[in-house]
C-alpha positions as a Markdown table, in Angstrom:
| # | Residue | x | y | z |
|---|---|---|---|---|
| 1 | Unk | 88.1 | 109.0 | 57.9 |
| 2 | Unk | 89.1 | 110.6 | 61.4 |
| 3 | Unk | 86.9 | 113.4 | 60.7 |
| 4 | Unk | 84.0 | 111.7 | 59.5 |
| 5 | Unk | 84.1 | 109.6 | 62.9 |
| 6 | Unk | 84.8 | 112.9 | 65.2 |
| 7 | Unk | 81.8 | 113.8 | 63.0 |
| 8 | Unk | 79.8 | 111.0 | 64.3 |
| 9 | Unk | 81.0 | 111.4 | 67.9 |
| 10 | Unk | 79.9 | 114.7 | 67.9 |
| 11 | Unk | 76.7 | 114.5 | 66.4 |
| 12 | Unk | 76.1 | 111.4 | 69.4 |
| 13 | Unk | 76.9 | 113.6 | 72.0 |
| 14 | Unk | 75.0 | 116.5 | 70.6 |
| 15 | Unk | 72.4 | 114.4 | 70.1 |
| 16 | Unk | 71.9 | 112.8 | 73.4 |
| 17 | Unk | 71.8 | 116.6 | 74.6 |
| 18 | Unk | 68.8 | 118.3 | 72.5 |
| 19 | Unk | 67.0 | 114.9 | 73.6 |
| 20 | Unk | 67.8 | 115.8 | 77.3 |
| 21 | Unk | 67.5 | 119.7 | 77.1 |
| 22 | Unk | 64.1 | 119.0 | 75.6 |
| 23 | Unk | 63.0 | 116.7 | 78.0 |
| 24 | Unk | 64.1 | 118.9 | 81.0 |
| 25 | Unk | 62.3 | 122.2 | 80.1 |
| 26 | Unk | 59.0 | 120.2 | 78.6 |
| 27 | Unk | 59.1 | 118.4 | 82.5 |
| 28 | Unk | 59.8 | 121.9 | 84.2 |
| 29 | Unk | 56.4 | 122.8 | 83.4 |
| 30 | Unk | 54.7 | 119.6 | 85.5 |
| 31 | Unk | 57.4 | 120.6 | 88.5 |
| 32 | Unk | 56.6 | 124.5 | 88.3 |
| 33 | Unk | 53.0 | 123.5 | 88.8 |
| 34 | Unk | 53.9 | 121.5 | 91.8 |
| 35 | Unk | 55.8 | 124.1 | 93.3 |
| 36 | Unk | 53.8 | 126.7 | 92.6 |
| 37 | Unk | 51.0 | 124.0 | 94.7 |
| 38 | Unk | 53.3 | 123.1 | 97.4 |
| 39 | Unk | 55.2 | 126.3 | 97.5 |
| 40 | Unk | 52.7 | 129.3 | 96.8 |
| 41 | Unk | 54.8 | 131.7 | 99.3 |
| 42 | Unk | 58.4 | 130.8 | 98.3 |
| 43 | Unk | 58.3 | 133.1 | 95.7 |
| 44 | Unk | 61.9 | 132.9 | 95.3 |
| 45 | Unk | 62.2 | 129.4 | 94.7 |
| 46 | Unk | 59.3 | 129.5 | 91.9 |
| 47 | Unk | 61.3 | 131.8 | 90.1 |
| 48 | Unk | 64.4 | 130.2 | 90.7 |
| 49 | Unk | 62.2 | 127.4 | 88.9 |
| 50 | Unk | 60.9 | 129.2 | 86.4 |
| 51 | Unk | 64.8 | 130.3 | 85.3 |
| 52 | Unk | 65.8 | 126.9 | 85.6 |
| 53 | Unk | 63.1 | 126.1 | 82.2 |
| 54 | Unk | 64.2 | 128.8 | 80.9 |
| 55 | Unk | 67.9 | 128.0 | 80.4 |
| 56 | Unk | 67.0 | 124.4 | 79.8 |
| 57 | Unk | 65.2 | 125.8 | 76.4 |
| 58 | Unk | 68.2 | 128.5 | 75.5 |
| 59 | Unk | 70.4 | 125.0 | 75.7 |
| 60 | Unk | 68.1 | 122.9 | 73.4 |
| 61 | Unk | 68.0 | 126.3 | 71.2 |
| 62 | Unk | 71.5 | 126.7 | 71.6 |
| 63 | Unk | 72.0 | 122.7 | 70.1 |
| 64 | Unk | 69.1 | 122.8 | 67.5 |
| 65 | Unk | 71.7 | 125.9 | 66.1 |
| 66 | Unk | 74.3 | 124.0 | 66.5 |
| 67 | Unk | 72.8 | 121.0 | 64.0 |
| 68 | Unk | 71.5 | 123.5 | 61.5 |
| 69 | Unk | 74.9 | 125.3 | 61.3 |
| 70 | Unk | 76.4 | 121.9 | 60.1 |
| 71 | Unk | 73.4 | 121.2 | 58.1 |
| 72 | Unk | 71.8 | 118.5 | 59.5 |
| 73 | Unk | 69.2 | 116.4 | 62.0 |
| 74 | Unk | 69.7 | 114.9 | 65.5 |
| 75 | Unk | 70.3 | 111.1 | 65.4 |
| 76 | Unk | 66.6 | 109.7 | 66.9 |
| 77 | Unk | 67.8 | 109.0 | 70.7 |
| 78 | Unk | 64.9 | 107.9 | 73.3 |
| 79 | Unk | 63.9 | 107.9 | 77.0 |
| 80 | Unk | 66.7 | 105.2 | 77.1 |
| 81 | Unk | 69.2 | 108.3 | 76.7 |
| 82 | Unk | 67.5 | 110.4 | 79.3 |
| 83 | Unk | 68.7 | 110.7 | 82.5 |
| 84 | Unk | 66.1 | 112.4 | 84.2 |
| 85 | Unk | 63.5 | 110.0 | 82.1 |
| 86 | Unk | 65.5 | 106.8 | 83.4 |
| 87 | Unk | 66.2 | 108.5 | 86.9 |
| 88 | Unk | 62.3 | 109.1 | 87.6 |
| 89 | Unk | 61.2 | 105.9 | 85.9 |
| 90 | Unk | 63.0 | 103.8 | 88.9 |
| 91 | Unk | 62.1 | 106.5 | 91.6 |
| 92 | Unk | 58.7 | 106.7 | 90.8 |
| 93 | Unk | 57.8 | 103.5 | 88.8 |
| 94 | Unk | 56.4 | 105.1 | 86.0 |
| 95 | Unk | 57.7 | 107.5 | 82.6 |
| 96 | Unk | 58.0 | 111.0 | 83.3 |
| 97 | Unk | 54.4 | 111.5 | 81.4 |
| 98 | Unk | 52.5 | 109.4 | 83.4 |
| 99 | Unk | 53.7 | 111.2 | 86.6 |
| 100 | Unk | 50.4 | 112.3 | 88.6 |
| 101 | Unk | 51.1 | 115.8 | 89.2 |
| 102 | Unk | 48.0 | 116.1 | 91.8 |
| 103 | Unk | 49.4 | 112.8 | 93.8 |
| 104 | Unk | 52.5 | 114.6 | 94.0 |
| 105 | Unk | 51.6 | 118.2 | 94.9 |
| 106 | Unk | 49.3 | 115.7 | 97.5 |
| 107 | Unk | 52.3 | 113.7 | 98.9 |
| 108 | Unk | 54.8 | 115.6 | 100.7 |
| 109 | Unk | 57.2 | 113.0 | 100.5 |
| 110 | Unk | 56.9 | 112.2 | 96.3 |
| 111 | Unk | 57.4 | 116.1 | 96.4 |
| 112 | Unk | 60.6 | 115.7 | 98.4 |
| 113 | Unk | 61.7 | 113.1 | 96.2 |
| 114 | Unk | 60.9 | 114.5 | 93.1 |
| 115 | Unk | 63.4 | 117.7 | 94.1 |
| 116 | Unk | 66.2 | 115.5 | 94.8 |
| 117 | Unk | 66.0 | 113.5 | 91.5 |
| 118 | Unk | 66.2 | 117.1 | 89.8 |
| 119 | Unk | 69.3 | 118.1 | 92.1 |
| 120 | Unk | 71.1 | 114.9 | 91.8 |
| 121 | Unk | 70.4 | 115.2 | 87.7 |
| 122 | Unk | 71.8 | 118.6 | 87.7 |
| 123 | Unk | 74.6 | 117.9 | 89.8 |
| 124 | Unk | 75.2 | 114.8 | 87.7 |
| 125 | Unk | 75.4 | 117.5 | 84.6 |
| 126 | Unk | 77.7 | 120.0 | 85.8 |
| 127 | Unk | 79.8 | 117.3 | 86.8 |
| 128 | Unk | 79.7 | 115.8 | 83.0 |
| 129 | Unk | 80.7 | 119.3 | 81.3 |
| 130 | Unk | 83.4 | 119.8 | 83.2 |
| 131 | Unk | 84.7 | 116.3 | 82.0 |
| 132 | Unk | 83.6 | 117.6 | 78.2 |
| 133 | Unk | 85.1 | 121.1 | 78.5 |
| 134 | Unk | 88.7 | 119.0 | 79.0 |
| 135 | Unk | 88.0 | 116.8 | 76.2 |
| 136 | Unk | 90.1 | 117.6 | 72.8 |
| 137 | Unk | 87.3 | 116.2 | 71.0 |
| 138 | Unk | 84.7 | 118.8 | 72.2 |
| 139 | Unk | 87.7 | 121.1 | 72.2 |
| 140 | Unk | 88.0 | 120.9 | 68.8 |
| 141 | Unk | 84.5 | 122.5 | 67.8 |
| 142 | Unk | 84.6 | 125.6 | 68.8 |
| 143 | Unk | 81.2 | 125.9 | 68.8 |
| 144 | Unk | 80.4 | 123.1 | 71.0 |
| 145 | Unk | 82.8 | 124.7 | 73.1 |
| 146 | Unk | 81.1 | 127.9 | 73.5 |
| 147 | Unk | 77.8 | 125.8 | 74.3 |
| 148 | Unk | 79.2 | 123.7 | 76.5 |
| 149 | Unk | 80.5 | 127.1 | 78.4 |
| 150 | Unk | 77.2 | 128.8 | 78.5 |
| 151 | Unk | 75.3 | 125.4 | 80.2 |
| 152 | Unk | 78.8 | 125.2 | 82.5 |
| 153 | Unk | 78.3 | 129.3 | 83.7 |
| 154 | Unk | 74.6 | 128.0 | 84.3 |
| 155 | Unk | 74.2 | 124.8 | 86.0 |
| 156 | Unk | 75.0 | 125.9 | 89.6 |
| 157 | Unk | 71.3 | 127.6 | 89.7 |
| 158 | Unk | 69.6 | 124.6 | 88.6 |
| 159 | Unk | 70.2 | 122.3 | 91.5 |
| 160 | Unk | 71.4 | 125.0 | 93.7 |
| 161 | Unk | 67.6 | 125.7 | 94.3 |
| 162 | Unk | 66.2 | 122.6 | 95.0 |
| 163 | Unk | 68.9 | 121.9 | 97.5 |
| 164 | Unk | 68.6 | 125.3 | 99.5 |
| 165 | Unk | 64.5 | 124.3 | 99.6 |
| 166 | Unk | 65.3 | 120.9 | 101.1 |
| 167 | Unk | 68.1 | 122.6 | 103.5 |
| 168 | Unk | 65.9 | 125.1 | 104.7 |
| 169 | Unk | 62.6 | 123.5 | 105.1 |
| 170 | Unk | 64.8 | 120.7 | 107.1 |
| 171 | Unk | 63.5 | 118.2 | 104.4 |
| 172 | Unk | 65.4 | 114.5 | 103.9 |
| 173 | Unk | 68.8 | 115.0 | 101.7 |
| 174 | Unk | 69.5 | 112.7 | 98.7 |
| 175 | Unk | 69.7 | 109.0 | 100.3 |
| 176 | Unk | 72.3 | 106.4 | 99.4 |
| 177 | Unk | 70.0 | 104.9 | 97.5 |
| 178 | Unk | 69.1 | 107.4 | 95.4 |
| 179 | Unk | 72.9 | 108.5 | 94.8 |
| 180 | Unk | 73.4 | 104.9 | 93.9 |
| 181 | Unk | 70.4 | 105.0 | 91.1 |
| 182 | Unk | 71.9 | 108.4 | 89.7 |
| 183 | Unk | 75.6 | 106.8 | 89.6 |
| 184 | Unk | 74.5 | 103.6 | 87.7 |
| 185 | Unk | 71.7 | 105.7 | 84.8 |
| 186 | Unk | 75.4 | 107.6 | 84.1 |
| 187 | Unk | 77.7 | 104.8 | 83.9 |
| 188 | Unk | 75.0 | 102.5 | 82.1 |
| 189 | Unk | 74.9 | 106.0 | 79.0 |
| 190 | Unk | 78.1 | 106.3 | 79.0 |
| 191 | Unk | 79.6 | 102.9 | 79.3 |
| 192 | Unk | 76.9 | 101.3 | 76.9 |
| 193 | Unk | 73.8 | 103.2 | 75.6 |
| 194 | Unk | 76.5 | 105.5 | 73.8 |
| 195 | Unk | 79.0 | 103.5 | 71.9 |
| 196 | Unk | 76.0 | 101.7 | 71.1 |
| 197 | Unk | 74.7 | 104.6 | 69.1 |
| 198 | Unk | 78.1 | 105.2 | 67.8 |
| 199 | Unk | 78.5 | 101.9 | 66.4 |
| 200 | Unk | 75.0 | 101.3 | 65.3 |
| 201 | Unk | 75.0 | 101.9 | 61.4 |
| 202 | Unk | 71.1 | 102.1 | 61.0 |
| 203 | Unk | 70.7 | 104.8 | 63.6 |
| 204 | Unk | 68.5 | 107.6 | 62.2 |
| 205 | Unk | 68.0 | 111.1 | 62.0 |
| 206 | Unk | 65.2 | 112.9 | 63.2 |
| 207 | Unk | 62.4 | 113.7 | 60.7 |
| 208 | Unk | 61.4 | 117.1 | 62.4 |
| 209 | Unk | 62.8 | 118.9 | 65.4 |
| 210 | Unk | 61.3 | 117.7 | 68.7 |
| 211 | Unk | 60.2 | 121.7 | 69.3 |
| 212 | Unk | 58.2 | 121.9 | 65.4 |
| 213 | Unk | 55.2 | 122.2 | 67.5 |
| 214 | Unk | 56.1 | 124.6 | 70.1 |
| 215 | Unk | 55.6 | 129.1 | 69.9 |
| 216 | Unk | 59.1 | 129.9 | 68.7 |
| 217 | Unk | 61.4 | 131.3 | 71.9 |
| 218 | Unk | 61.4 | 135.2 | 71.8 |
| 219 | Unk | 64.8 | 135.5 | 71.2 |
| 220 | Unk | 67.3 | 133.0 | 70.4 |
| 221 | Unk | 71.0 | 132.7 | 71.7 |
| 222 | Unk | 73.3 | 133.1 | 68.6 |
| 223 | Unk | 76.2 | 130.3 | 68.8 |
């Protein structure tokens, strides 16, 4: 009985990741485009960028492994569970999707905005493994462990970046407002969107892997 609800926890909270992980890298590509628009000289922050999509996909990868070592699907979680997707539905007033790339790239100060929602999300991540990496129940899967390391050794240089462009092009830091928005998304996943999931008994599994569409990666990270 304990193990079969650890089970469940797990599978939640690994869950809730893929979803995110996915969402992240497939966004990346709208935000390198607007970078590369806004940006076309700061060739260090497009590649700093383009390795932040990059380790967003090894962590899905690294999570899609995880699910087919134990031999089975991702729980079906939506934009409800994703921070970023919640984060730039209230800053912007639309889904990530229907985000107008050109508007953006035209508008300075969407673009400013736009790069703190990412550093606050990523800064709001780092903070959330290092809560996880303590936990005995993630402790007790080694292989979440190992995961869980990996994205820790990495998350620094994904909202390191975005930071040091709005520090040194003197552009507006992360308002109280926005800080307030990020605060509330976390507390209203972890306080109700999750046990929600936990406890509800018709939750799903995924039919297909959110990437089945997608060029495999060139080389997968072994967990």
């Amino acid at each position: 009985m304990i193990r079969s609800l650890h089970r469940r926890y797990l599978d939640i909270l690994a869950s809730v990741y893929i979803y995110n992980e996915h969402r992240g890298y497939t966004s990346i590509d709208r935000v390198l485009e607007a970078v590369r628009a806004c940006c076309p000289d700061d060739h260090r922050f497009i590649a700093e960028v383009e390795k932040h999509r990059t380790d967003e996909r090894k962590h899905y990868v690294m999570f899609k492994r995880w699910f087919e070592i134990n031999g089975r699907r991702p729980f079906r979680v939506d934009r409800t569970c994703g921070h970023i997707d919640r984060f730039v539905e209230i800053m912007f007033g639309r889904g990530i999707d229907a985000l107008d790339t050109q508007a953006i790239i035209a508008d300075k100060d969407q673009f400013e905005r736009l790069c703190r929602v990412i550093m606050l999300t990523e800064q709001r991540g780092m903070r959330q493994v290092e809560v996880l990496l303590k936990s005995p129940l993630v402790r007790a899967d080694p292989v979440m462990m190992k995961i869980f390391r990996i994205i820790e050794r990495d998350e620094p240089s994904h909202w390191q970046p975005y930071q040091a462009w709005l520090d040194r092009t003197g552009r507006k830091q992360a308002s109280w407002l926005e800080r307030a928005v990020d605060f509330w998304i976390h507390r209203e996943l972890l306080l109700f969107k999750i046990p929600a999931l936990y406890l509800n008994p018709w939750l799903a599994r995924q039919d297909a892997w959110a990437d089945a569409a997608e060029a495999p990666p060139k080389a997968a990270l072994a967990v």
